[in-house]
C-alpha positions, 0 to 999 in steps of 0.5 A: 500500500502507498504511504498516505500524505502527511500535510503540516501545512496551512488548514489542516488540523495541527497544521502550521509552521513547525518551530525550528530549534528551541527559540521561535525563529522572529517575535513582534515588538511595538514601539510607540512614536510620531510618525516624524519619529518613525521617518528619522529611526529607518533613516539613521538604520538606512544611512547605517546599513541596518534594517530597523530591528538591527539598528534598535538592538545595536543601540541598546547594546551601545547603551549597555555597554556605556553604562547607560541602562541604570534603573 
């Protein structure tokens, strides 16, 4: 007999991306801003040559590592 096929895919039951590894691969995070705000982020992350999320999380390691993350 053929083996039947197995769908993991979109619609059916269990159906989904399965994760990869233990940690799920990306997470969605909301900052609250101006809309001049947003423009001047993606400008500096374009002229840096980060995507958006890059340029956040390179920030916050700079503000680590001077010491600026006091409570």
């Amino acid at each position: 007999m053929a083996e039947e096929k197995r769908y993991s895919g979109y619609g059916y039951h269990g159906g989904g991306r399965k994760p990869k590894g233990e940690e799920s691969r990306t997470c969605t995070m909301s900052i609250v801003c101006t809309a001049s705000e947003k423009a001047m982020i993606k400008e500096k992350a374009k002229n840096c040559g980060l995507s958006v999320s890059g340029f956040i999380l390179a920030a916050v390691s700079y503000f680590n590592e001077k010491g600026l993350n006091q409570k």
